[in-house]
N, C-alpha and C positions, 0 to 999 in steps of 0.2 A: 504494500500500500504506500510507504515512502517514498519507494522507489520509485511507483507509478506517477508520486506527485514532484517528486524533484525531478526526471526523466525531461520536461518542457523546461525547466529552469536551465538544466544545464545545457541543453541542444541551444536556447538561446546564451548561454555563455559562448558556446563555441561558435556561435554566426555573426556575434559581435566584435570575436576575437579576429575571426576572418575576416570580417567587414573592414576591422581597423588596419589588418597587416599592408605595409604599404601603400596603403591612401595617403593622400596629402595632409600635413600637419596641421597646416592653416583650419578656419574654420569651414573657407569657402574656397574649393581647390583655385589657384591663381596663374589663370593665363591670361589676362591681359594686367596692365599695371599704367596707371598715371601718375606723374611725377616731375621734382622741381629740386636745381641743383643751386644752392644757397652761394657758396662758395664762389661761383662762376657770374655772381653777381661783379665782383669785385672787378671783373673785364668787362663789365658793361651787358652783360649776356642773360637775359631775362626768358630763356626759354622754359618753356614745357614738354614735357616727352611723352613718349604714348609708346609701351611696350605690348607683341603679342606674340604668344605663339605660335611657330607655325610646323614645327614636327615635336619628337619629344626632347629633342637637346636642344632644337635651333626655336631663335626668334629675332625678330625685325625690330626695329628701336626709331619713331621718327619723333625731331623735336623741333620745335618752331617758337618764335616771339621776339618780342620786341627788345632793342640793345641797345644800351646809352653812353654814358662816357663810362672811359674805361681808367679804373684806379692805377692803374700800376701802370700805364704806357712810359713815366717816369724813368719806370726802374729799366726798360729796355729798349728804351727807343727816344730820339731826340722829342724836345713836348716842352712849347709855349705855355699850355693848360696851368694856371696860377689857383686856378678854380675860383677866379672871379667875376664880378655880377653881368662883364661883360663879355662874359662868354657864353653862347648860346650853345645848349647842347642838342642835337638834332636826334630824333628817333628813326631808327632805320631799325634793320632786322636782323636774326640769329636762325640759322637752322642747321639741322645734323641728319645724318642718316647712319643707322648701325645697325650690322649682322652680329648677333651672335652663338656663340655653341657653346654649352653648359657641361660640367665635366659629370652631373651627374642626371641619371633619369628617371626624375621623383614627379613629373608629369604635372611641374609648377615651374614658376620664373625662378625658382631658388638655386644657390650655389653658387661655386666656383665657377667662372666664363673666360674666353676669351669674343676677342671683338673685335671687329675691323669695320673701322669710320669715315664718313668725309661730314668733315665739319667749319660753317663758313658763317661769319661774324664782319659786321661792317659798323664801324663806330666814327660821325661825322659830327663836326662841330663849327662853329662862325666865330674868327675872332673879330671882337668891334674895338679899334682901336680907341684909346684914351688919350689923349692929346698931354702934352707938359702943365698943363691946366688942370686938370681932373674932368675934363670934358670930352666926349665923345666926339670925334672930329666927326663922324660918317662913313668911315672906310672900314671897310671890313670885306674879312677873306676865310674864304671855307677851306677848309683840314677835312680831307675823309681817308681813311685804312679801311683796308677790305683784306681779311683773312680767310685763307681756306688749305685744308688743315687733311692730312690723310695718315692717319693713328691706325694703329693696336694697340690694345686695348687690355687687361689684365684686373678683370675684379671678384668679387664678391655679393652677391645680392643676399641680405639676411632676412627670412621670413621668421615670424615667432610662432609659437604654440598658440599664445589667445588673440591675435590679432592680425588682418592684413594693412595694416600700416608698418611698413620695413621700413631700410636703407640697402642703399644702392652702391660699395665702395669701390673706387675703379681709379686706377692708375696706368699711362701710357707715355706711348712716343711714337715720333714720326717725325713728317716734313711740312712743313709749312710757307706756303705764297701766300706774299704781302704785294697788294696792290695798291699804295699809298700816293692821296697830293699834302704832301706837309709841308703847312705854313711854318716858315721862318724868319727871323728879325734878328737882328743885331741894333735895334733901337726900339723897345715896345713902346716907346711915346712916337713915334718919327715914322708916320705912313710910308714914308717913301721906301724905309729899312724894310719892307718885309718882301718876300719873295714866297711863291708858291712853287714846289720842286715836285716833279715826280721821280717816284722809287718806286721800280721791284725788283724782287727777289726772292731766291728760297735759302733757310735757315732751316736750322732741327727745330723739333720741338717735343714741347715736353706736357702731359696735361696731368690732375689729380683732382677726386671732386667727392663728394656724397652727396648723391641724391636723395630725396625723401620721398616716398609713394605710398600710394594705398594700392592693395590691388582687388581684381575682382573676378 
């Protein structure tokens, strides 16, 4: 008689057991993912991504939005940018495209990846000159860089146990074309000093980021 009544208990012990072996961790298994790299602000680079699946390793990564000035042009590249009132900063765009393959097949965006990108960013600005006065004379001259960028890619995407809100951690390199007009002056009072130069080239590069996403 026991036995007859624990008999249903434990067949669902063992359907539960199975049900669970191997299914996805998350609550809601996660093959697509929306997502924002905080980090990549600091270049001016305001996109958003949109990950999905498309076999059980591999998935497509595209990300788009808007890009402003960029902090650190300073540290690598010649830059009038004083970050003052008379500098206009221009909205142009950011967008990426990435393949990638997951070293493992847990039939979720989770794991270890590798990744191969082409990612292009264009950060434009107006310098309005200031005259020896503290006055605007009226002349002004536009700075635009346009980057595009061809990485591998090396990361980590972290799902959790209660939640689909991860991080995305990914580290690379590659090559990057700069299609630059930079403004230059050897007088920032003195319209006449400034000259508008064009540059290109390619350089290495190097990128590092976390993403933040939810997925679903």
């Amino acid at each position: 008689m026991a036995i007859a009544f624990c008999l249903p208990l434990i067949c669902t012990a063992q359907d539960r057991e199975e049900y669970d072996y191997g299914d996805p961790d998350t609550l809601i298994a996660v093959e697509n993912a929306i997502k924002f790299d905080p980090v990549q602000v600091l270049f001016g680079d305001f996109q958003f991504y949109y990950e999905r699946m498309v076999s059980d390793r591999w998935s497509i990564e595209v990300g788009f939005g808007p890009s402003r000035r960029n902090y650190t042009a300073s540290l690598f590249e010649y830059e009038l940018d004083d970050f003052g009132s008379n500098i206009d900063i221009q909205t142009r765009y950011a967008a990426s495209l990435w393949a990638r393959r997951y070293f493992w097949d847990s039939g979720e965006l989770y794991g270890l990846y590798l990744a191969g990108a082409v990612l292009h960013r264009r950060n434009d600005k107006t310098y309005n000159v200031i005259g020896s006065d503290g006055q605007l004379t009226g002349d002004a001259f536009d700075d635009s860089r346009a980057y595009t960028s061809f990485m591998l890619f090396a990361g980590y995407q972290a799902l959790t146990l209660s939640s689909n809100i991860f991080f995305d951690f990914y580290i690379g390199a590659g090559a990057r074309y700069r299609d630059f007009e930079v403004v230059r002056s050897s007088d920032i009072n003195d319209p006449s000093a400034y000259q508008t130069t064009s540059e290109q080239s390619w350089i290495g590069a190097f990128q590092a980021g976390i993403k933040v996403g939810v997925g679903f």
